[in-house]
Steps between C-alpha positions, in 0.01 A plus 500: 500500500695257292444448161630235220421708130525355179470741170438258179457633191462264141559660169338320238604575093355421167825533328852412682706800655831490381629783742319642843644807694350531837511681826316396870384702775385209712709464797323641789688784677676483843380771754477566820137319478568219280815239458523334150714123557581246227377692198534271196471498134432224276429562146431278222662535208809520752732869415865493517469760754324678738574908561395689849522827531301746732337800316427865611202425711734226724298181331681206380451394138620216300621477157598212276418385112425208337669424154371143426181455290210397737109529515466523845623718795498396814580728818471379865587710804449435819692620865371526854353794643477635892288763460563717907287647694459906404564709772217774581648834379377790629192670318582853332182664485654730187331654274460431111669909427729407854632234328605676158593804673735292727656297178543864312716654792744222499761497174640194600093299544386676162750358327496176674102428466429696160506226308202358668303808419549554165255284195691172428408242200180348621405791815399843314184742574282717399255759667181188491794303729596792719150577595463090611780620679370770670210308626747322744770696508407840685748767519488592880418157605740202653693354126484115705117554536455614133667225389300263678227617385605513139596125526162440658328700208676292246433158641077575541481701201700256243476135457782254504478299147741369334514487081348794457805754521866435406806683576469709239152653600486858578405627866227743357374141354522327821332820711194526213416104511557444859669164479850336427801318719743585787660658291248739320406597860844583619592679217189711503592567884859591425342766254261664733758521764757649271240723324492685853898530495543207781789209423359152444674187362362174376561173647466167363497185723289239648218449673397186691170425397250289720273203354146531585429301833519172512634441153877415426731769348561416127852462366560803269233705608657807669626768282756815463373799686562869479439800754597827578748695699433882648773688601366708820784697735621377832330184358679415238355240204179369587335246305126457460335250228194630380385136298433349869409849688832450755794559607756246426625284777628182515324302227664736274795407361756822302668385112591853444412861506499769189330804343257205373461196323741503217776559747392159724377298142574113679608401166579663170740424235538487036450215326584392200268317310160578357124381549344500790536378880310391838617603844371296819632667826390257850624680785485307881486695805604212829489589846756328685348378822 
């Protein structure tokens, strides 16, 4: 599948910004799956200069400021996306206590995945998240199984609604009320999969998303998307996004991958100014026939 993606985002201020410092992690990654071409940015205010650098987890980011008074922000990015077939792998049948037992006995893989498993800024736990865990994630059973049914668990037990969680919300606040975003749900999955000593990573993307039939797709309308990714051995990273109960194929399209969300932000920066601001993000997914 080919894709044409455009990432807009509007910043909107009472008061002018005299100085903005800000870094991107927009540019969707190259892989043996997926081939980013003619990645662009146009911002408005225009900066002096734009920075690329690639950070510890192999994502491109972008960095530039903005010293001119303005009142408005404007950010477009937009590149062209083949997203590859995946080639079947062969299934592991491994066990949850196979798996950490496996990881333990090789130096070289502890050190290499133990970032994954340790708490991170927005994916900690407690014993009430552990035993959602351990509802899915059986010991002595297969660890790709378990985490299909975990992702399963989470996308009948929880509704998808926006507005009601931020970033900010805690996971034991997402687990009691049963609702939130894409990325409430993959952060709660990260946490029961590294509550039980397995790897996992968070990815933030794209998703294609369909209009209902018969009605035209509306400009704007699709949105950044976030899943997860299992490490499981002989397999390697798998990724499984527990919002839409699947595993990513090729209407998924990979930003970047971190311990979670504040590594992959899209945007974040400092102002300075004072008051307060609007952000509009419109986001278009186009299949390329």
């Amino acid at each position: 599948m080919k894709y044409k993606l455009k990432h807009q985002t509007l910043y909107t201020y009472v008061n002018a910004v005299h100085n903005y410092q800000s870094v991107l992690c927009l540019q969707p990654r190259n892989s043996a799956n997926q081939v980013c071409q003619n990645f662009k940015i146009e911002i408005e205010p225009k900066p002096s200069k734009i920075y690329s650098r690639e950070d510890y987890f192999g994502n491109i980011q972008h960095y530039f400021s903005i010293h001119q008074a303005h009142t408005t922000l404007k950010v477009v990015v937009s590149s062209e996306i083949e997203v590859l077939n995946n080639a079947v792998r062969p299934y592991n049948p491994i066990s949850c206590i196979e798996t950490t037992a496996k990881i333990n006995a090789s130096s070289k893989l502890r050190a290499e995945l133990l970032l994954y498993q340790l708490p991170s800024q927005y994916v900690v736990w407690d014993e009430e998240v552990k035993d959602f865990a351990k509802t899915c994630l059986i010991p002595n059973e297969s660890l790709f199984n378990g985490v299909l049914n975990l992702i399963k668990k989470i996308f009948t037990d929880f509704q998808f609604k926006s507005g009601v969680t931020n970033i900010n919300t805690p996971i034991k606040t997402v687990l009691r009320e049963r609702r939130g975003v894409c990325q409430d749900f993959s952060h709660l999955a990260i946490a029961c999969i590294r509550s039980m000593g397995i790897p996992a990573r968070y990815v933030s993307g794209y998703i294609e998303t369909l209009p209902p039939k018969g009605k035209p797709k509306l400009e704007g309308s699709d949105a950044s998307h976030a899943w997860i990714s299992v490490y499981i051995p002989e397999m390697g990273w798998c990724e499984f996004d527990p919002t839409n109960n699947m595993i990513p194929g090729q209407r998924h399209i990979i930003t970047a991958y971190g311990r979670d969300f504040a590594d992959v932000s899209p945007l974040k920066g400092i102002i300075f100014s004072s008051g307060e601001h609007k952000v509009k993000v419109e986001v278009d997914v186009i299949p390329v026939v």
